[in-house]
C-alpha positions as CSV (number, residue, x, y, z in Angstrom):
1,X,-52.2,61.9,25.2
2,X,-52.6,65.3,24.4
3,X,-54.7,65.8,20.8
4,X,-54.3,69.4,18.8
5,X,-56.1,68.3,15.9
6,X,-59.4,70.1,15.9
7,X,-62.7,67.4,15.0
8,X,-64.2,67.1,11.6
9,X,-66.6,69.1,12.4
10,X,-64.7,72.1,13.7
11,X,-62.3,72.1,11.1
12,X,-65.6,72.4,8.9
13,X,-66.1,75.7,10.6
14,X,-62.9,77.0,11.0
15,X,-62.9,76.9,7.2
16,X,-66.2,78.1,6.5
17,X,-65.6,81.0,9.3
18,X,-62.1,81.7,7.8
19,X,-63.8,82.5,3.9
20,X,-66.5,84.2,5.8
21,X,-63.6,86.5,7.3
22,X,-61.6,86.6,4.0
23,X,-64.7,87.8,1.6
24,X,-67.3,89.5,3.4
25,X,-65.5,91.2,6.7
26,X,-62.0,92.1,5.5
27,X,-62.6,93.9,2.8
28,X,-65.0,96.2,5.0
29,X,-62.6,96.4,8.0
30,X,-61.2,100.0,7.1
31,X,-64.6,101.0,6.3
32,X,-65.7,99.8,9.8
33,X,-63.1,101.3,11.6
34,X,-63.8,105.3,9.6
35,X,-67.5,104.8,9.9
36,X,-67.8,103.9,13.5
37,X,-70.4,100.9,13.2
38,X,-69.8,97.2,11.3
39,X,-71.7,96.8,8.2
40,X,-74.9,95.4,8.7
41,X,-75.1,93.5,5.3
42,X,-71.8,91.2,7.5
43,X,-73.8,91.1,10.8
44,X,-76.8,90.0,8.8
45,X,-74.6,87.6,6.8
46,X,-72.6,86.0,9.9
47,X,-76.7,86.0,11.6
48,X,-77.1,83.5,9.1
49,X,-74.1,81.4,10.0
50,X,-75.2,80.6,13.4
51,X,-72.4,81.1,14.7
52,X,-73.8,82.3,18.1
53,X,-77.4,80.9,17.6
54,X,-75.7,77.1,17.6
55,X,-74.7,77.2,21.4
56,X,-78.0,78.9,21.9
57,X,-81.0,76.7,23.4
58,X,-82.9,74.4,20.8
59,X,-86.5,75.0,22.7
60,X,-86.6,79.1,21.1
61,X,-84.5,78.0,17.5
62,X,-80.9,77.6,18.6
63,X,-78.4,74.6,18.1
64,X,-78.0,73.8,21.5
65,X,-74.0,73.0,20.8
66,X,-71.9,74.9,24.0
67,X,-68.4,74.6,23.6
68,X,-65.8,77.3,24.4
69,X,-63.1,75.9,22.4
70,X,-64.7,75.7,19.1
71,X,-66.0,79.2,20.5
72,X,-62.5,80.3,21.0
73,X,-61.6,78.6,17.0
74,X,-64.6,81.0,15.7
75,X,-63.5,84.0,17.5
76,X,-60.0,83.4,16.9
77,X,-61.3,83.2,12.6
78,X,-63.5,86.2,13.3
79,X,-60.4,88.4,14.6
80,X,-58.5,87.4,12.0
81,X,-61.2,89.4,9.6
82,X,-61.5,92.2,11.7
83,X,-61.1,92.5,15.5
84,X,-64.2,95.2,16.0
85,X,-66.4,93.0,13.6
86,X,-65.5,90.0,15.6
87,X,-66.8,91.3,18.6
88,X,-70.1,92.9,16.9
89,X,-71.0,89.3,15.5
90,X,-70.7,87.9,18.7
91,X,-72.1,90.0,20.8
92,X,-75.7,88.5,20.8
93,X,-74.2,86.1,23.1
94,X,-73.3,88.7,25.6
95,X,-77.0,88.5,27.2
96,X,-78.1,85.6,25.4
97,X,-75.9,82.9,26.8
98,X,-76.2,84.1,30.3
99,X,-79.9,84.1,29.7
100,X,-80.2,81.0,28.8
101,X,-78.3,79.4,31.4
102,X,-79.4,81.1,34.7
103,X,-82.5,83.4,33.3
104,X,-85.8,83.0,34.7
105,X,-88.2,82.0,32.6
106,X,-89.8,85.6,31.8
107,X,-86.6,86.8,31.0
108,X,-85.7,84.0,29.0
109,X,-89.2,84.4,26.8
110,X,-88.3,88.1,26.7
111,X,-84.7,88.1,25.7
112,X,-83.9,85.4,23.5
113,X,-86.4,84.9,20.8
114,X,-85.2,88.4,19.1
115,X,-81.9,87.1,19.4
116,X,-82.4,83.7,17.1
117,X,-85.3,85.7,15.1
118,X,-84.6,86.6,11.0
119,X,-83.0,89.4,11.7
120,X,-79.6,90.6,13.4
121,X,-80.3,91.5,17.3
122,X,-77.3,92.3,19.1
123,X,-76.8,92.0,22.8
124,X,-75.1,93.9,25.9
125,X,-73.0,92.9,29.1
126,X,-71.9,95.9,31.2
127,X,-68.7,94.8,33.5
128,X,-66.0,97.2,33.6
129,X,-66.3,100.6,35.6
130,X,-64.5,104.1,34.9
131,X,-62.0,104.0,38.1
132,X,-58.4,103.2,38.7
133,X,-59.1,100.7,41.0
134,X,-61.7,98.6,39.4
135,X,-61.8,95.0,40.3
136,X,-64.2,93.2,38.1
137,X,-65.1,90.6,41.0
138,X,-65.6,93.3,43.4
139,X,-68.0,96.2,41.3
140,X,-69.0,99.2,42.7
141,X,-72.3,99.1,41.3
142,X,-74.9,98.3,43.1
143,X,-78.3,96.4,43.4
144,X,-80.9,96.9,46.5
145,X,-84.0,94.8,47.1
146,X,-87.3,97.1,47.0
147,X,-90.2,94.7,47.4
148,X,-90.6,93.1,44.3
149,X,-87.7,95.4,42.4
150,X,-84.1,95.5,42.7
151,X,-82.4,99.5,42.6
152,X,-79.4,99.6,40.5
153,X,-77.0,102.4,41.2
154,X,-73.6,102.7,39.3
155,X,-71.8,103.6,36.4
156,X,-70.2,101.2,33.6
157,X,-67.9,101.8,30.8
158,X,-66.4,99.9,27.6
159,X,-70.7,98.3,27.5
160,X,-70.8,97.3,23.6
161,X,-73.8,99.3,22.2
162,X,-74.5,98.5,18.3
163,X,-78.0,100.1,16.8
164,X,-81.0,98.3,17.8
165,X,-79.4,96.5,21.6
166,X,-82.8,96.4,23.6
167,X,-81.1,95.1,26.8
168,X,-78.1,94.8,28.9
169,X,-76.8,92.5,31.0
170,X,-75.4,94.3,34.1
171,X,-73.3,93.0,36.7
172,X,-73.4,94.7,40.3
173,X,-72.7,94.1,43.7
174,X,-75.9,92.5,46.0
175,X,-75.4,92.2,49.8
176,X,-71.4,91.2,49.2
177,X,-72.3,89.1,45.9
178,X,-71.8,89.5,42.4
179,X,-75.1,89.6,40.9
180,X,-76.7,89.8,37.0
181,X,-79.7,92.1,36.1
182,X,-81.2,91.9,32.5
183,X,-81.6,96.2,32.1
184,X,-83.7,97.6,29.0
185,X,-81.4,99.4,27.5
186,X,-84.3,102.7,27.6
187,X,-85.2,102.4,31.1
188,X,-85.6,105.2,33.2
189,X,-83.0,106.1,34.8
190,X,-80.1,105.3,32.5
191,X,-78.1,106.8,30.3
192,X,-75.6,105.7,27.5
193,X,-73.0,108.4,26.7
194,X,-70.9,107.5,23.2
195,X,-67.1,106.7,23.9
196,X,-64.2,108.0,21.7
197,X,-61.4,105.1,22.2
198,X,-58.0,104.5,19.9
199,X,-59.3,101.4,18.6
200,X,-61.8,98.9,17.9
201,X,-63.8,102.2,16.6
202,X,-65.7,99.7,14.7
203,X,-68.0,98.6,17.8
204,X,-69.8,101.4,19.9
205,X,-69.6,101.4,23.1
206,X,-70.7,103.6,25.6
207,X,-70.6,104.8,29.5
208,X,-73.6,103.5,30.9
209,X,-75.0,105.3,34.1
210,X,-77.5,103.9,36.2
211,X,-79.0,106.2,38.9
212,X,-82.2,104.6,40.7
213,X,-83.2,102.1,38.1
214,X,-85.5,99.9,38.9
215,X,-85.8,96.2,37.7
216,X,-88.3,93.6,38.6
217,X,-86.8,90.9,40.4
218,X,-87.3,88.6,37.7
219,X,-84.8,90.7,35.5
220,X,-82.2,89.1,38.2
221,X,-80.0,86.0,37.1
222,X,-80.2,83.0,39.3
223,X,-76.6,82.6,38.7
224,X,-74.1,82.3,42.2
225,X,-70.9,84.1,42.2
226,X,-69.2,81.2,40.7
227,X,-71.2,81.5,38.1
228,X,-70.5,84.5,37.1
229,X,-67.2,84.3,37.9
230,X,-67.4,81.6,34.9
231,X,-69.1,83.7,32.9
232,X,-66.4,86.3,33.1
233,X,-63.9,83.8,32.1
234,X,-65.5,83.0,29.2
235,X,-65.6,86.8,28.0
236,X,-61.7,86.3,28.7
237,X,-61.4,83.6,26.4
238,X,-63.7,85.0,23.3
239,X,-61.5,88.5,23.4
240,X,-58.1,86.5,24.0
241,X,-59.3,84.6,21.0
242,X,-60.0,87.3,18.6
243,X,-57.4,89.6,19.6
244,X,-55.5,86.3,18.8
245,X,-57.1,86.6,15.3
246,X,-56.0,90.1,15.0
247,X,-52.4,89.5,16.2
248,X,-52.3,86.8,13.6
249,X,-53.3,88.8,10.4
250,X,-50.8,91.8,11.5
251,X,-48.3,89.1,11.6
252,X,-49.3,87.1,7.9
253,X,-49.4,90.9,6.5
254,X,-46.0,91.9,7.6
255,X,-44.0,88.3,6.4
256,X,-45.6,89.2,3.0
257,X,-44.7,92.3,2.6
258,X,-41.6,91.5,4.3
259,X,-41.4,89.0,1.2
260,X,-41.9,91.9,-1.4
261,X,-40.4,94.6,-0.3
262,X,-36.8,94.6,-1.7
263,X,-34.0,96.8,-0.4
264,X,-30.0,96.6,-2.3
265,X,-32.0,93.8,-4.6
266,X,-33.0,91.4,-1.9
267,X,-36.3,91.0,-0.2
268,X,-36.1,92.4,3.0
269,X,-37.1,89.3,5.0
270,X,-33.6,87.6,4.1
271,X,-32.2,90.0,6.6
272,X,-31.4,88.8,9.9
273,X,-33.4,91.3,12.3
274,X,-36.7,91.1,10.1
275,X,-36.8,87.2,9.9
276,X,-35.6,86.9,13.7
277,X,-38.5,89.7,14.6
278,X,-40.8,87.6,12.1
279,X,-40.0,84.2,13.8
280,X,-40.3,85.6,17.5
281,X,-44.0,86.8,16.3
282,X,-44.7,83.2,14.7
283,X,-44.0,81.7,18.0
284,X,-45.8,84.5,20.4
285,X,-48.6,83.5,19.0
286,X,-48.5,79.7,18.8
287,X,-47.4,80.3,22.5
288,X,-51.3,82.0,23.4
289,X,-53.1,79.9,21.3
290,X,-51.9,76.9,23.5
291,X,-52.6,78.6,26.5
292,X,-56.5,79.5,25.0
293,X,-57.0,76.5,24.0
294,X,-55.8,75.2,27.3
295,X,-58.1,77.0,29.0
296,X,-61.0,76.4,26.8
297,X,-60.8,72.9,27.1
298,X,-60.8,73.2,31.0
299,X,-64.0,74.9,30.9
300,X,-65.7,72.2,28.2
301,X,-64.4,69.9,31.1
302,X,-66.4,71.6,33.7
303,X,-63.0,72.4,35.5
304,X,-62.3,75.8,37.3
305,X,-60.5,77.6,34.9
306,X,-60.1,81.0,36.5
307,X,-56.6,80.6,36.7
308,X,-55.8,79.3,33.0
309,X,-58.2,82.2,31.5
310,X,-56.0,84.7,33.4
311,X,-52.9,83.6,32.2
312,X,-54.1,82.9,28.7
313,X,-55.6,86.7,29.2
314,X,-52.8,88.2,30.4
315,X,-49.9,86.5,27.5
316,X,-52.3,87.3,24.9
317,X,-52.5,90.8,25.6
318,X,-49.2,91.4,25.9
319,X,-47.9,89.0,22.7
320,X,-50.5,90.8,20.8
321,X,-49.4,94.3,20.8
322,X,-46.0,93.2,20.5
323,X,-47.0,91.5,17.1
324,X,-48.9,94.3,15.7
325,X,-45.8,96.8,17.1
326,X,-43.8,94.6,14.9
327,X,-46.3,94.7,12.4
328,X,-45.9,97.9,12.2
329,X,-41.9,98.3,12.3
330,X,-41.6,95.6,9.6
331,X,-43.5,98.1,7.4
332,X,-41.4,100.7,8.3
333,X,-42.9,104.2,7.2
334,X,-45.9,102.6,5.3
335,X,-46.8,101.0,8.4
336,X,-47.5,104.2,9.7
337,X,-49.9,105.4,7.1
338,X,-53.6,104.1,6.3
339,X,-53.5,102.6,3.1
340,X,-52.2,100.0,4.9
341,X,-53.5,97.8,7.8
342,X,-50.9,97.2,10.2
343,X,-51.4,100.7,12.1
344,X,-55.5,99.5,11.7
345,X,-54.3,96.4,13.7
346,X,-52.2,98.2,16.6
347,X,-54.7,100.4,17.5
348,X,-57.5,97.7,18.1
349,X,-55.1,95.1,20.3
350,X,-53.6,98.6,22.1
351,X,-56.2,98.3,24.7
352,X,-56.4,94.8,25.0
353,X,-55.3,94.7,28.5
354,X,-58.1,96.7,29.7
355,X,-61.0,94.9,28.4
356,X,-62.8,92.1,30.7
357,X,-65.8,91.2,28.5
358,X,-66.8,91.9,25.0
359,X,-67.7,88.8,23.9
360,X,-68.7,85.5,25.4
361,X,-67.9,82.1,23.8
């Protein structure tokens, strides 16, 4: 029997992460988007939440709680605030969940006490490369055994890169496997170059180059290429589920105003092309939200869920731009200005197709 009622306990926090999205992140969502960077009085505010130190490990201060569907309900409530500030606030987990799982010790001491400290510590996960042909399970980044060091060479793209990140989680290519190295973010040898992107101008992110860096072999996870083919899908999951957020306030703004607005003395939601295009949104997204939840679920199982995370993925990228294009034609002319969100909204989820991992869950 198949159950869609979340527990007690996550309804708890998709409330509490909902009015965390309604008065502290939307109201600072334009704000975010003009000035480049989240506020840090919300990352500091959603740092006190827990919402990514709970699935972190209880021996350095975390919860110790992993579960990617009540993951995907918190990034999904997240998104709904802002799509950029989703990602920001749960981007500690980016280094600090693969840390914990399949870091060695050293690294583990290293990395993840700043994470669950007093203060806001972001993290980084380098995946996707600036080529045509990039395959994220087959990078063109490399890592060579020296002795007692491993030689990254390689460039990444799309790396999330808020003020203060001290390391990055790189994936590369070892001897035919996929491989993760824990990089200090200042190491020699590397160099972060600021992207200019349509949207989600609300979380930095850069083009990270690594020529000749050198790592102790420590810095490597322990993690097979199953693994981190797992950890991939969980990236897939967290951004399906915020973009999902997103999708899902472009659509609630659009029925309202659709409500409101009044043409020839009736709203204009009575007629029949705005409600159908209203109704056809309402059930896009119910549609993805199955088919993340499906997929979450398959992972809490301990199932391969490669497949289900593409195909959840996949829909949600494509339902999601065609809600916040709608978004956008429901307003009509206003739609096209910035007083007004729904353009805000298209230009995050625009690039949703090309993004691999930005969050983890």
């Amino acid at each position: 029997m198949i159950d869609f009622e979340p527990s007690e306990e996550q309804a708890l926090i998709i409330e509490t992460v909902r009015q965390f999205s309604e008065n502290e992140i939307r109201p600072q969502c334009r704000v975010t988007d003009e000035a480049g960077k989240p506020d840090p009085a919300v990352l500091s505010a959603a740092h006190e939440l827990g919402l990514v130190a709970n699935a972190l490990p209880e021996a350095f201060g975390g919860g110790g709680e992993r579960s990617a569907m009540t993951g995907a309900l918190i990034a999904e409530e997240l998104g709904w605030g802002d799509m950029a500030t989703a990602l920001a606030i749960l981007s500690p987990g980016l280094i600090g969940l693969p840390v914990a799982d399949h870091g060695t010790q050293q690294i583990q001491n290293d990395v993840l006490p700043s994470l669950l400290g007093a203060q806001f510590a972001p993290g980084s996960l380098a995946i996707v490369e600036p080529r045509f042909d990039f395959d994220v399970f087959h990078p063109q980044l490399t890592a060579k055994r020296d002795g007692d060091e491993f030689v990254l060479d390689g460039v990444k793209c799309q790396v999330p890169w808020l003020e203060g990140t001290r390391h990055c989680l790189v994936i590369a290519a070892e001897e035919g496997h996929l491989a993760g190295f824990v990089v200090p973010t200042d190491a020699a040898g590397s160099t972060a170059e600021p992207e200019r992107n349509l949207g989600l101008n609300g979380l930095p992110t850069v083009e990270f180059a690594l020529s000749g860096v050198r790592v102790p072999a420590s810095a490597r996870l322990t993690a097979s290429d199953d693994e981190i083919r797992a950890l991939i899908d969980r990236g897939r999951i967290a951004v399906a589920a915020a973009a999902l957020g997103g999708a899902r306030a472009a659509f609630e703004a659009s029925r309202d105003y659709a409500k409101e607005r009044e043409t020839f003395g009736q709203p204009i939601a009575t007629r029949q092309a705005i409600a159908f295009k209203l109704a056809d949104m309402a059930i896009e997204i119910d549609g993805a939200r199955l088919l993340i939840w499906e997929a979450a679920d398959a992972m809490d199982r301990g199932q391969d869920a490669t497949r289900l995370t593409r195909l959840a993925a996949d829909q949600t990228a494509r339902i999601t731009l065609e809600v916040a294009d709608g978004a956008v034609q429901v307003f009509g002319g206003h739609g096209y200005i910035r007083e007004y969100l729904p353009e805000l909204h298209l230009r995050n989820l625009t690039g949703l197709a090309s993004y691999e991992t930005l969050a983890l869950v």
